[in-house]
Backbone as XML, in Angstrom:
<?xml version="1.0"?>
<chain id="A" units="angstrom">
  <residue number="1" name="UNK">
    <atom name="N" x="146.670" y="130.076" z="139.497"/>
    <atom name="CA" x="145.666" y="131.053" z="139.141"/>
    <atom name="C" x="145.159" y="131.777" z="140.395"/>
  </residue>
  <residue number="2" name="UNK">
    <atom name="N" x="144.923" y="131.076" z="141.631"/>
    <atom name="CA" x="144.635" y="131.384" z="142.393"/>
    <atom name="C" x="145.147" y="132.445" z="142.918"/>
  </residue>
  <residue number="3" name="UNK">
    <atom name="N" x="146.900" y="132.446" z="142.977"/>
    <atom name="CA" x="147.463" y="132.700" z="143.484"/>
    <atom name="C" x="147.737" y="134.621" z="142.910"/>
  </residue>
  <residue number="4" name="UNK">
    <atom name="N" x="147.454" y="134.341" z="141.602"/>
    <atom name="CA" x="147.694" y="135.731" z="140.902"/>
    <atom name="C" x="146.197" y="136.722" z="141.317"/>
  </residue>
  <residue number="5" name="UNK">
    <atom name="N" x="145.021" y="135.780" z="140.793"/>
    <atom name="CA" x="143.519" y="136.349" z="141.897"/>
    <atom name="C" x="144.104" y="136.997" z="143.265"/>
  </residue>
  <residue number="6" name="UNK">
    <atom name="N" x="145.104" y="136.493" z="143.809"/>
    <atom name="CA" x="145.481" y="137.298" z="145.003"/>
    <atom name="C" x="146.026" y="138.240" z="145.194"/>
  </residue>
  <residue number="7" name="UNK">
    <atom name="N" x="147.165" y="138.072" z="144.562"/>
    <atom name="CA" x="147.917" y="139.595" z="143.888"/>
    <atom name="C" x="147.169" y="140.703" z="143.013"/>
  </residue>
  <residue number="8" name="UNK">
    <atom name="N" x="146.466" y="140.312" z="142.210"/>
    <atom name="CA" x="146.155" y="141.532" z="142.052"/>
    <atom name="C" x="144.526" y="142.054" z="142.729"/>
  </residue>
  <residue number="9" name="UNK">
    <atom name="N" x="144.439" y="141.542" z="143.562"/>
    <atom name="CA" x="143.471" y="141.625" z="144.958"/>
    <atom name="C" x="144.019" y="142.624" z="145.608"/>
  </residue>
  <residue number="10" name="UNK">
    <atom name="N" x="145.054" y="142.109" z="146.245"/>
    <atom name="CA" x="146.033" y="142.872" z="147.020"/>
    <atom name="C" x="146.585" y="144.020" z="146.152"/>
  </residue>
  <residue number="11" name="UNK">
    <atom name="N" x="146.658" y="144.373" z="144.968"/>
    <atom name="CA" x="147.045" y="145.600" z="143.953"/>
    <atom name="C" x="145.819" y="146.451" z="144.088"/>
  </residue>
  <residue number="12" name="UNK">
    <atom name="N" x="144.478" y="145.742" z="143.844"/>
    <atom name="CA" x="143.450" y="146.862" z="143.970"/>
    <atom name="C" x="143.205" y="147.785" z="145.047"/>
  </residue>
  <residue number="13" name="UNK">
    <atom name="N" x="143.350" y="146.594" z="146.438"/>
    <atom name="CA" x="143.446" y="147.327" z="147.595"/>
    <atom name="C" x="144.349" y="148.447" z="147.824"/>
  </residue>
  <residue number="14" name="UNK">
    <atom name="N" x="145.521" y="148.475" z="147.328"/>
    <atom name="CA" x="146.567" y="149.156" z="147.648"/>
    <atom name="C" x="146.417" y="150.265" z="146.825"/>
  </residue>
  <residue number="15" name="UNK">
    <atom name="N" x="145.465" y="150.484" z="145.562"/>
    <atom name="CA" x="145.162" y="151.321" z="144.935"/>
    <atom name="C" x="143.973" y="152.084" z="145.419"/>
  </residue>
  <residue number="16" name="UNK">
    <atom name="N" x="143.088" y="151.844" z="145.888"/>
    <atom name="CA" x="142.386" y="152.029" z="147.293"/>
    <atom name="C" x="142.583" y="152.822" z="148.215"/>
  </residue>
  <residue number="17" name="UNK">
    <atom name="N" x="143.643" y="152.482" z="148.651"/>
    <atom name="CA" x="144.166" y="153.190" z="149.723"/>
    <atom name="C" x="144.949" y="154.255" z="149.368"/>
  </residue>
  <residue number="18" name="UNK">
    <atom name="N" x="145.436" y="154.696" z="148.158"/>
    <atom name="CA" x="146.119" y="155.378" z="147.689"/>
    <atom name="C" x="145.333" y="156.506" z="147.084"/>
  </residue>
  <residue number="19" name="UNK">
    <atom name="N" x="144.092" y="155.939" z="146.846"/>
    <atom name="CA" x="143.363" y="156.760" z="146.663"/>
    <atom name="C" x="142.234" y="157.839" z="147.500"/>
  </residue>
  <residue number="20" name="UNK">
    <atom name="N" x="142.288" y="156.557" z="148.705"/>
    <atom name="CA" x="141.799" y="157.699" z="149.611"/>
    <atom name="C" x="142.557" y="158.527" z="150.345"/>
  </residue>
  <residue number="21" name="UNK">
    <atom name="N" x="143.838" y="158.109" z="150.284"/>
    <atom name="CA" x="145.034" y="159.234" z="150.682"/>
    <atom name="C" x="144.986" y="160.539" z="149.941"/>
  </residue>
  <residue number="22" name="UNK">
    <atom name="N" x="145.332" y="160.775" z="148.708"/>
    <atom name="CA" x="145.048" y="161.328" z="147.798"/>
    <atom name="C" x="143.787" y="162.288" z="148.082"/>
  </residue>
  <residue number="23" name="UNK">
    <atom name="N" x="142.780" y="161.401" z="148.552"/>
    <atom name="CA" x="141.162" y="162.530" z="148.774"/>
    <atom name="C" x="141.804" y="163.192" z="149.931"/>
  </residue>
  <residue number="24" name="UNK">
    <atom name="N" x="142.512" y="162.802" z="150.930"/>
    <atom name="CA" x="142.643" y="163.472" z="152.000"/>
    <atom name="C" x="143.302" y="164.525" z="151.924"/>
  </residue>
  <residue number="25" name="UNK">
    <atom name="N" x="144.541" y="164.314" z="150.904"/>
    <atom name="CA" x="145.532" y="165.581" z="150.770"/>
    <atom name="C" x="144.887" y="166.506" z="149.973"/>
  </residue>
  <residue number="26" name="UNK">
    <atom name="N" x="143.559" y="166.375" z="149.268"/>
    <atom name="CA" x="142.677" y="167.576" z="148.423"/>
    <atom name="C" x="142.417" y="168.093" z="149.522"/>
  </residue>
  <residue number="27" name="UNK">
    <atom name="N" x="141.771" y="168.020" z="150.602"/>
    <atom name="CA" x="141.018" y="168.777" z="151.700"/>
    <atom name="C" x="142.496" y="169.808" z="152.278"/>
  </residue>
  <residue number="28" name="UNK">
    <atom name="N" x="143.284" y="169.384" z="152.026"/>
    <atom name="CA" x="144.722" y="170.409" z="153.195"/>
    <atom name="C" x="144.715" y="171.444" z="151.686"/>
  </residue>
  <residue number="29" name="UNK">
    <atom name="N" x="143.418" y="172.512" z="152.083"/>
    <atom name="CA" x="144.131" y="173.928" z="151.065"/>
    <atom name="C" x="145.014" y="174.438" z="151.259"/>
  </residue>
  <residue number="30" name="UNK">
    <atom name="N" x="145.700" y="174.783" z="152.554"/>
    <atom name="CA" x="146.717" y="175.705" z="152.460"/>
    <atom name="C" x="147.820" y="174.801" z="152.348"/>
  </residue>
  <residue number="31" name="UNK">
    <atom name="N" x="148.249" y="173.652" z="152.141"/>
    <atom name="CA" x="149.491" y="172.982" z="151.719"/>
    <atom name="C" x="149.614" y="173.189" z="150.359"/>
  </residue>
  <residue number="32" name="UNK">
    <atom name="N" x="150.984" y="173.525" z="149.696"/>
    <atom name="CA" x="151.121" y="173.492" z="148.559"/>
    <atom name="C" x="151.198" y="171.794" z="147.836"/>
  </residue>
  <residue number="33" name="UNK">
    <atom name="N" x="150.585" y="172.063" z="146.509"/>
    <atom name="CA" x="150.835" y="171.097" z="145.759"/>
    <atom name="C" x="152.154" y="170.589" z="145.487"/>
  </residue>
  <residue number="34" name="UNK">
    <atom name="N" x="153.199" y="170.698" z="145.543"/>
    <atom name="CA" x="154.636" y="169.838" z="145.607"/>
    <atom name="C" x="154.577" y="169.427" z="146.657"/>
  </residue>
  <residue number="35" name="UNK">
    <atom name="N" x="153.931" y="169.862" z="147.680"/>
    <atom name="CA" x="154.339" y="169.295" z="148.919"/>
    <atom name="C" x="153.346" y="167.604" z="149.559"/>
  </residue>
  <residue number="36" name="UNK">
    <atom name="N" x="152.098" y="168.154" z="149.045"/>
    <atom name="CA" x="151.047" y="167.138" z="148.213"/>
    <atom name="C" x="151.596" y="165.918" z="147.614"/>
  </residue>
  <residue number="37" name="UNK">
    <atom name="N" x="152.332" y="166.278" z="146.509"/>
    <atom name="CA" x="152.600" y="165.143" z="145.939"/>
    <atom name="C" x="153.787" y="164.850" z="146.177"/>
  </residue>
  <residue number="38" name="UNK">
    <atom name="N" x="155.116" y="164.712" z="146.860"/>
    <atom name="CA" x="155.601" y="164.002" z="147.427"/>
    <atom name="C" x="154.952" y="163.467" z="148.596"/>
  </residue>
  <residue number="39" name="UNK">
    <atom name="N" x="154.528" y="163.859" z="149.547"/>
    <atom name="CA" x="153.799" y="162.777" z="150.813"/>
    <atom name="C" x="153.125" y="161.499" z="149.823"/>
  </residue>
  <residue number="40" name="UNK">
    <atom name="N" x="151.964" y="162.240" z="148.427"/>
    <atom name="CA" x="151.813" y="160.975" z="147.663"/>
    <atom name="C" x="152.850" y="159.718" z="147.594"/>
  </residue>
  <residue number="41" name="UNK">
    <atom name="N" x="153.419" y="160.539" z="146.901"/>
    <atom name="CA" x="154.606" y="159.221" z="146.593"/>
    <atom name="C" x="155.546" y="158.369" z="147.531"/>
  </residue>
  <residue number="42" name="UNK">
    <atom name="N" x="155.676" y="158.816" z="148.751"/>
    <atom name="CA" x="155.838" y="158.356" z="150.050"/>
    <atom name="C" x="154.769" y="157.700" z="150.803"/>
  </residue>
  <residue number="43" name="UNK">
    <atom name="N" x="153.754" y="157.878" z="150.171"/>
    <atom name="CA" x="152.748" y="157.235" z="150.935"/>
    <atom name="C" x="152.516" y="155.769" z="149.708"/>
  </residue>
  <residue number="44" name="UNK">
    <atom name="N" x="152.835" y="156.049" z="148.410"/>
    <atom name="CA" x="152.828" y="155.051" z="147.759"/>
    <atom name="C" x="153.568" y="154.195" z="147.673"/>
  </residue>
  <residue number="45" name="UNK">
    <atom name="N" x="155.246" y="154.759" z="148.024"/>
    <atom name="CA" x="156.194" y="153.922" z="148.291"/>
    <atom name="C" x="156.056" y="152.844" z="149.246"/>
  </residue>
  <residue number="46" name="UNK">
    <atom name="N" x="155.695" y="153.500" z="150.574"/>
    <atom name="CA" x="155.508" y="152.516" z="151.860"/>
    <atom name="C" x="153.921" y="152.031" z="151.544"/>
  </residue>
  <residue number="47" name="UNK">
    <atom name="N" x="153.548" y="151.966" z="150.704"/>
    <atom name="CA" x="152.639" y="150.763" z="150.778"/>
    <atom name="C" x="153.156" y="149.611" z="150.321"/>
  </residue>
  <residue number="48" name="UNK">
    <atom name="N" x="153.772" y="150.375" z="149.014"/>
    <atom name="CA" x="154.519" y="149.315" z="148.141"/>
    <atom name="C" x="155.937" y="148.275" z="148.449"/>
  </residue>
  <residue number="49" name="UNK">
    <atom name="N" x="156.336" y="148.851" z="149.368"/>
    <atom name="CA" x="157.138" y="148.503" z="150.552"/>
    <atom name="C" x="156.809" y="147.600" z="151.421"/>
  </residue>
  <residue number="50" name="UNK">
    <atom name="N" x="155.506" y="147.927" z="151.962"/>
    <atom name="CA" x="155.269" y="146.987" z="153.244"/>
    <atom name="C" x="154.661" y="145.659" z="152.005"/>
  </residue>
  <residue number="51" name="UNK">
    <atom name="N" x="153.648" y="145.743" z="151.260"/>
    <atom name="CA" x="153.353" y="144.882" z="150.411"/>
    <atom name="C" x="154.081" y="143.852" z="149.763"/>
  </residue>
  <residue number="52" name="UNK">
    <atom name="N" x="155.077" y="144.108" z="148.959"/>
    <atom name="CA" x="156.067" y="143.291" z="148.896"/>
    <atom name="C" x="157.131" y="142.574" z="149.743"/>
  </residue>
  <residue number="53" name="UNK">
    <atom name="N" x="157.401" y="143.553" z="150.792"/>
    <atom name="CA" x="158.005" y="142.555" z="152.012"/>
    <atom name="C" x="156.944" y="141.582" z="152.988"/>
  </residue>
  <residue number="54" name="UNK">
    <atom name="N" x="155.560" y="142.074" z="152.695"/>
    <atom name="CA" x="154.636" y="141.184" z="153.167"/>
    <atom name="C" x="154.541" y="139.738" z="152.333"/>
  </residue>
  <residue number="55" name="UNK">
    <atom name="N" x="154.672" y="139.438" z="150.900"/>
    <atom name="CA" x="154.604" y="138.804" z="150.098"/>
    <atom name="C" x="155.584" y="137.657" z="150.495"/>
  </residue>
  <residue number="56" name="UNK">
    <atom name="N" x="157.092" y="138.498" z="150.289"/>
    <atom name="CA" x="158.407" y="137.876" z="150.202"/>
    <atom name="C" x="158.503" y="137.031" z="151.552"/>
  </residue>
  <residue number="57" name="UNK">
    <atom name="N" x="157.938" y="137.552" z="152.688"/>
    <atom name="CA" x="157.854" y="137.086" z="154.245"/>
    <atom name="C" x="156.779" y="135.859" z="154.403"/>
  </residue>
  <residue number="58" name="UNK">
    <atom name="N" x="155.658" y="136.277" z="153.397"/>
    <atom name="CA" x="155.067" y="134.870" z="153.517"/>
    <atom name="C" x="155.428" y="133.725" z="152.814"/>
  </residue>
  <residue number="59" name="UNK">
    <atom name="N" x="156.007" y="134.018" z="151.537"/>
    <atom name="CA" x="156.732" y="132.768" z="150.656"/>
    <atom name="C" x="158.262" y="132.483" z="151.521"/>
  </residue>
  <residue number="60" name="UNK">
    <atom name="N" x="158.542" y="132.714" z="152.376"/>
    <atom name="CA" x="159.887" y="132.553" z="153.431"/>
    <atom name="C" x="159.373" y="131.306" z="154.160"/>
  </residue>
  <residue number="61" name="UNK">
    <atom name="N" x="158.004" y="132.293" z="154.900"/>
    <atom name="CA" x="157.859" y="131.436" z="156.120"/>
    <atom name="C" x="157.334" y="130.171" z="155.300"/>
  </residue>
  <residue number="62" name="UNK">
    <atom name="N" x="156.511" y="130.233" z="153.968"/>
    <atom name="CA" x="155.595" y="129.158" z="154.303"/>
    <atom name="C" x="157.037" y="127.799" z="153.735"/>
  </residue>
  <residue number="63" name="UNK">
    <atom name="N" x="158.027" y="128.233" z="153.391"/>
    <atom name="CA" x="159.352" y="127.172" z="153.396"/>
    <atom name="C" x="159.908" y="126.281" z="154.325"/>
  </residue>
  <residue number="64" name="UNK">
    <atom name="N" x="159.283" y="127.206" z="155.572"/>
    <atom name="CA" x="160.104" y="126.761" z="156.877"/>
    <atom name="C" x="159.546" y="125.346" z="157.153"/>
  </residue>
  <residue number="65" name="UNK">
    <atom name="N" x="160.097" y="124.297" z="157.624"/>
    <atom name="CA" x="159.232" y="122.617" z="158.297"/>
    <atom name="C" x="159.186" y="122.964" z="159.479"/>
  </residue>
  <residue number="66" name="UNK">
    <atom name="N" x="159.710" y="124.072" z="160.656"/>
    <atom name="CA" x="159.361" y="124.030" z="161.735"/>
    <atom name="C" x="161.195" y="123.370" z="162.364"/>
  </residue>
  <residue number="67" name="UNK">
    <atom name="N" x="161.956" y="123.488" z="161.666"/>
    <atom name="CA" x="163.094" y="122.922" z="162.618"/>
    <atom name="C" x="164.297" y="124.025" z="162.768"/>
  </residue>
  <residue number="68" name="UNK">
    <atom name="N" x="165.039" y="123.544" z="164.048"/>
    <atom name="CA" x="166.165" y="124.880" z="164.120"/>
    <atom name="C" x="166.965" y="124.652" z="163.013"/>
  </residue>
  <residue number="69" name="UNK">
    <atom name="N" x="167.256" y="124.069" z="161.828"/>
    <atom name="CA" x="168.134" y="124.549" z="161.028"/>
    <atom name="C" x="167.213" y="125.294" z="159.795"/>
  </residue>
  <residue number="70" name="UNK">
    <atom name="N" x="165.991" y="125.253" z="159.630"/>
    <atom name="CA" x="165.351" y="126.260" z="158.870"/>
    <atom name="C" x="165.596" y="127.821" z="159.226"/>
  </residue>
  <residue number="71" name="UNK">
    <atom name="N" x="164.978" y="127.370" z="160.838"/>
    <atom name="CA" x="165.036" y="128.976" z="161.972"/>
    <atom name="C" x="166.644" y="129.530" z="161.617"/>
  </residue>
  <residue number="72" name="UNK">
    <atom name="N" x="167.125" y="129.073" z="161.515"/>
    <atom name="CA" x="168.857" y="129.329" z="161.267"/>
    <atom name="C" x="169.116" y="130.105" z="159.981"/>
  </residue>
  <residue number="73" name="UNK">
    <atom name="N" x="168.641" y="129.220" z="158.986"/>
    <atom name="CA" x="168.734" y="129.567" z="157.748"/>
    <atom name="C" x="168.365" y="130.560" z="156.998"/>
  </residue>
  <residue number="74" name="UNK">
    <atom name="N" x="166.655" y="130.658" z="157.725"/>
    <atom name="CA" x="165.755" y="131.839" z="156.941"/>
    <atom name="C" x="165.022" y="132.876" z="158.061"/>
  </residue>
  <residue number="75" name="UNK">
    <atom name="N" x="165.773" y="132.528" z="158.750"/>
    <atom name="CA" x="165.118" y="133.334" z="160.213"/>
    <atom name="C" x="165.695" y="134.617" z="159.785"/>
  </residue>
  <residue number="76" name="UNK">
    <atom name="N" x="167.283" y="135.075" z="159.714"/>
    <atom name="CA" x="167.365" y="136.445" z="159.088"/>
    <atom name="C" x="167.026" y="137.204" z="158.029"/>
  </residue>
  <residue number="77" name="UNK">
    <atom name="N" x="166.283" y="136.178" z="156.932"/>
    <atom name="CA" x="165.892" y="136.757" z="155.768"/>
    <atom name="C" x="164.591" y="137.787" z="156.473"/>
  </residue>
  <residue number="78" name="UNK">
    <atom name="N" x="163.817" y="136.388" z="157.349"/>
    <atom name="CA" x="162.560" y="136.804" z="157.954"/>
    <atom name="C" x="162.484" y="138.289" z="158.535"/>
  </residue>
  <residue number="79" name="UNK">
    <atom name="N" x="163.463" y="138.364" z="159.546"/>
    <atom name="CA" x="163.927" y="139.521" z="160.334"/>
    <atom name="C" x="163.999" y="140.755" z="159.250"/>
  </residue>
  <residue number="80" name="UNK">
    <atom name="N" x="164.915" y="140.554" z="158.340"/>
    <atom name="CA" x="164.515" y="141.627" z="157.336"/>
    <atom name="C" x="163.580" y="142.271" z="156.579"/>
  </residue>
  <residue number="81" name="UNK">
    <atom name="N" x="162.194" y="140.971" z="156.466"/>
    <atom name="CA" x="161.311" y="141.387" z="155.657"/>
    <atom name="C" x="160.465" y="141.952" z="156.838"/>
  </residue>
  <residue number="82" name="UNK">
    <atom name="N" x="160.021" y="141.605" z="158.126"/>
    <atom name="CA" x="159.730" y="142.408" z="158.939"/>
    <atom name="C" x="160.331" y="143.552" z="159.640"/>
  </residue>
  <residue number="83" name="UNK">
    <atom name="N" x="161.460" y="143.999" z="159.862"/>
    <atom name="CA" x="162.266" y="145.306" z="159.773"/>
    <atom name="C" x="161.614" y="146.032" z="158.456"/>
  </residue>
  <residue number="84" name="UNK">
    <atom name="N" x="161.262" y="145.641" z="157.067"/>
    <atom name="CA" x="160.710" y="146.452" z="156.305"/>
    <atom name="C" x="159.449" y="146.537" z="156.724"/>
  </residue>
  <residue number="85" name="UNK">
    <atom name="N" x="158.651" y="146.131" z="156.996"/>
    <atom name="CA" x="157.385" y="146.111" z="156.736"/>
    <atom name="C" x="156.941" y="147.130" z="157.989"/>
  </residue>
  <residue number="86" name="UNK">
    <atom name="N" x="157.737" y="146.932" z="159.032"/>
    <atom name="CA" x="157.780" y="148.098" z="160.301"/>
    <atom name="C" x="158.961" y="149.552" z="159.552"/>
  </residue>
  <residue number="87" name="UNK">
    <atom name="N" x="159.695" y="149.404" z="159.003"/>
    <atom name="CA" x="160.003" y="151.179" z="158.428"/>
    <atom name="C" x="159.511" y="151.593" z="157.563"/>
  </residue>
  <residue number="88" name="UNK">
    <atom name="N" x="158.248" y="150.677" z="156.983"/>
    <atom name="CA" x="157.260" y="151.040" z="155.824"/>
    <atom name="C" x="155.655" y="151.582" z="156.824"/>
  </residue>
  <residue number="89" name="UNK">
    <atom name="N" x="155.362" y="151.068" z="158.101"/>
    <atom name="CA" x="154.594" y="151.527" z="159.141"/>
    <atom name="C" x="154.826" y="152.805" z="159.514"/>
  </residue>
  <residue number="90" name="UNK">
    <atom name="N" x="156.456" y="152.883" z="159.879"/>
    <atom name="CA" x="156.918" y="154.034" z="160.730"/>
    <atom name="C" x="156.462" y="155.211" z="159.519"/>
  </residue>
  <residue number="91" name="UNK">
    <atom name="N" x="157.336" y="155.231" z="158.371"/>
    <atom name="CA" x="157.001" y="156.422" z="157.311"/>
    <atom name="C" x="155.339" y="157.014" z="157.151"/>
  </residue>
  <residue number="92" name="UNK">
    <atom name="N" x="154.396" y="155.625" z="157.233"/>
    <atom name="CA" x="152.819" y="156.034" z="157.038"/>
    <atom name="C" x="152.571" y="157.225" z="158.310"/>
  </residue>
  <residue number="93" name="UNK">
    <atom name="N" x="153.742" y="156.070" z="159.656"/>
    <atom name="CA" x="152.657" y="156.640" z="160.516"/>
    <atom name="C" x="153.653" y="158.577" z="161.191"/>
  </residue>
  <residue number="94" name="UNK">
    <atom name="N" x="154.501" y="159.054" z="160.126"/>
    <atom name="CA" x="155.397" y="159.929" z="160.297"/>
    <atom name="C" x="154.375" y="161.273" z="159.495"/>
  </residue>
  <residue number="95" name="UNK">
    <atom name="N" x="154.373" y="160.255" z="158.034"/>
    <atom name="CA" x="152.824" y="160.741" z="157.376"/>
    <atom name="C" x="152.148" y="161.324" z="158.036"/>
  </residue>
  <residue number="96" name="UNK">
    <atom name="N" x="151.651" y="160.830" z="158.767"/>
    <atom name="CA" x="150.072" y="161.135" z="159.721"/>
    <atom name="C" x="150.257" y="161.762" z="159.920"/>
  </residue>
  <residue number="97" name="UNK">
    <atom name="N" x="151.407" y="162.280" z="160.815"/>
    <atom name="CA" x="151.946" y="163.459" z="162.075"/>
    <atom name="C" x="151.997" y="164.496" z="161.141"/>
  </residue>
  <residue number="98" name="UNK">
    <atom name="N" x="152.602" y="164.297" z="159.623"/>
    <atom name="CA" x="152.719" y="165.784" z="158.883"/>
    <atom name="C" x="151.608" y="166.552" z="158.820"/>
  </residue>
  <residue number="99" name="UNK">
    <atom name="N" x="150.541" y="165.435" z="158.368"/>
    <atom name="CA" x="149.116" y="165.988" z="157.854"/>
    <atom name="C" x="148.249" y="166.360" z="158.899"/>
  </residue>
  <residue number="100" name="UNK">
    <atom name="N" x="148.540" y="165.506" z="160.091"/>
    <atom name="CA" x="147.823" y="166.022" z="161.046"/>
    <atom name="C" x="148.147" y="167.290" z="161.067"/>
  </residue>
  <residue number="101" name="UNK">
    <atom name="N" x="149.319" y="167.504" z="160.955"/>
    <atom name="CA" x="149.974" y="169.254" z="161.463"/>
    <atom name="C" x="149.376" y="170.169" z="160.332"/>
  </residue>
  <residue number="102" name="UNK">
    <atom name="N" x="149.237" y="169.703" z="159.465"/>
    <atom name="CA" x="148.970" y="170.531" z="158.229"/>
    <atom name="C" x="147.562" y="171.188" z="158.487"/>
  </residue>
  <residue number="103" name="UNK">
    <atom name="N" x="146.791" y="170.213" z="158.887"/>
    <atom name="CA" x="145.226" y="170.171" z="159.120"/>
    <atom name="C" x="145.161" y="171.066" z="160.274"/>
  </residue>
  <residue number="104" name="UNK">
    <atom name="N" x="145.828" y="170.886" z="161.316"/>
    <atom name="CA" x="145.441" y="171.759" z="162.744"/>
    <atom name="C" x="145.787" y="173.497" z="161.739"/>
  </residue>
  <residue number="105" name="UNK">
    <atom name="N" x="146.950" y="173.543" z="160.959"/>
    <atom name="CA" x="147.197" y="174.446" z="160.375"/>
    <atom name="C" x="145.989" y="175.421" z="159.616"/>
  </residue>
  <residue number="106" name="UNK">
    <atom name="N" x="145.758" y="174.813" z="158.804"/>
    <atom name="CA" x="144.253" y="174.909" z="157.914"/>
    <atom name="C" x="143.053" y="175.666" z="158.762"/>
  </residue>
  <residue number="107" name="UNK">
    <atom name="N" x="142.868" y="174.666" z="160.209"/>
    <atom name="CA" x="141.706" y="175.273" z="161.012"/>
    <atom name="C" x="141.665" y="176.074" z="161.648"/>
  </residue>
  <residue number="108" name="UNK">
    <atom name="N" x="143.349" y="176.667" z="161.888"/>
    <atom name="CA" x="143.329" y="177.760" z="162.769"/>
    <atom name="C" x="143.143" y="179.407" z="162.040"/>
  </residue>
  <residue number="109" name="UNK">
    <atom name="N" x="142.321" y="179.849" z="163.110"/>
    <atom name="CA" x="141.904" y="181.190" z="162.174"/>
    <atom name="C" x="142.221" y="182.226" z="162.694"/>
  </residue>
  <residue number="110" name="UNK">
    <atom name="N" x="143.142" y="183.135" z="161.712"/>
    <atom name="CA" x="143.783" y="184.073" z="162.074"/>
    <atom name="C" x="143.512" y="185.360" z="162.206"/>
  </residue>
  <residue number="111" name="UNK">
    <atom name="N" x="143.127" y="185.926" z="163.738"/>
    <atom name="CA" x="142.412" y="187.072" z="164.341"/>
    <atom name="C" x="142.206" y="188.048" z="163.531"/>
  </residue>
  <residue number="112" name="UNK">
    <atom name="N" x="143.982" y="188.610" z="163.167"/>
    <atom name="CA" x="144.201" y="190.015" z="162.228"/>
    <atom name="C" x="144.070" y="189.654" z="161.406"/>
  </residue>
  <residue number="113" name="UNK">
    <atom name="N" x="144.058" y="188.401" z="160.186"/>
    <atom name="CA" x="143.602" y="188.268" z="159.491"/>
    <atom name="C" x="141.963" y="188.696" z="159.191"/>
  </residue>
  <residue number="114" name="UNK">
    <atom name="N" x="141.210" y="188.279" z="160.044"/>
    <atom name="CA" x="140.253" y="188.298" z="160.206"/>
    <atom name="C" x="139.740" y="189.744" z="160.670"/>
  </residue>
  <residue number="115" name="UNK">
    <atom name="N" x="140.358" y="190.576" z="161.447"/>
    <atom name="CA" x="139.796" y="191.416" z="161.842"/>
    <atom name="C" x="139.889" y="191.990" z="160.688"/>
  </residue>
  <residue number="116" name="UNK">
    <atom name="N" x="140.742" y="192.190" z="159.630"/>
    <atom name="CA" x="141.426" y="193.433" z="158.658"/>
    <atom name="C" x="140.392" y="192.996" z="157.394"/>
  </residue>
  <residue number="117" name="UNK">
    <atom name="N" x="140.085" y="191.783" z="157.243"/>
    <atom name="CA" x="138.580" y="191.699" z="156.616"/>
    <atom name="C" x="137.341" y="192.598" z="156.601"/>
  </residue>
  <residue number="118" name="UNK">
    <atom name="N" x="136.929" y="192.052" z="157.965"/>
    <atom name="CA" x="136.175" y="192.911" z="158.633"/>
    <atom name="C" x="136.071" y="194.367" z="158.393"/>
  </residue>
  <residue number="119" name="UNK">
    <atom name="N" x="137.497" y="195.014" z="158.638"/>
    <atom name="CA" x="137.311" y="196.127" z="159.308"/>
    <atom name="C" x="137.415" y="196.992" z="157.542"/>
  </residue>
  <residue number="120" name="UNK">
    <atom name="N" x="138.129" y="196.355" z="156.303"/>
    <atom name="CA" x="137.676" y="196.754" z="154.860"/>
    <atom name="C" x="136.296" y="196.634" z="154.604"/>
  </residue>
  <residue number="121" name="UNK">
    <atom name="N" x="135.261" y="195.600" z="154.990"/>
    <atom name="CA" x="134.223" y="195.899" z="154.761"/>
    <atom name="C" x="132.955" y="196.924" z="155.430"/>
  </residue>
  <residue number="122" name="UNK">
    <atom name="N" x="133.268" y="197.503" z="156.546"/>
    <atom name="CA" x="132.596" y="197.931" z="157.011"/>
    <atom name="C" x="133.029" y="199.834" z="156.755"/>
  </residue>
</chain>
């Protein structure tokens, strides 16, 4: 029982976070919406990614007794579930770099744009 209290602990959180992702990509107006919702779903994937290889990595390790023929045995499973859980990091943190760019995009304000405003209203 305990154990499911945890999982879906760890589900709320991850819904959480998905959701404040989500608030963030409302604020980028000038990104289009397709473009929006794939980063979503990439951002939902690699949660869902690192989460489950986080899971699978702790029911690995907690198998191990501590001897070199365990380390032998499940040491490459291990290696794999951490190789995921770092190309599920890398994608978030590739994420970032888009939105960051998106955002510097957004704030920059464009002179002739601006002047040709101006210069219709006056």
């Amino acid at each position: 029982m305990k154990k499911l209290d945890n999982l879906l602990d760890q589900n709320r959180k991850a819904e959480d976070k998905i959701k404040a992702f989500s608030e963030l990509l409302e604020d980028l107006a000038a990104t289009k919406d397709k473009k929006k919702a794939l980063w979503k779903e990439i951002y939902e994937n690699a949660i869902s990614d690192r989460e489950r290889a986080s899971i699978l990595f702790t029911e690995a390790f907690k198998t191990m007794s501590g001897s070199s023929s365990d380390h032998t045995a499940i040491g490459g499973t291990l290696t794999k579930y951490l190789e995921r859980m770092c190309k599920s990091n890398d994608q978030i943190l590739q994420l970032a770099n888009l939105i960051s760019k998106a955002e510097s995009t957004d704030s920059k304000i464009d002179s002739e744009a601006l002047f040709s405003k101006i210069s219709q209203r006056s």
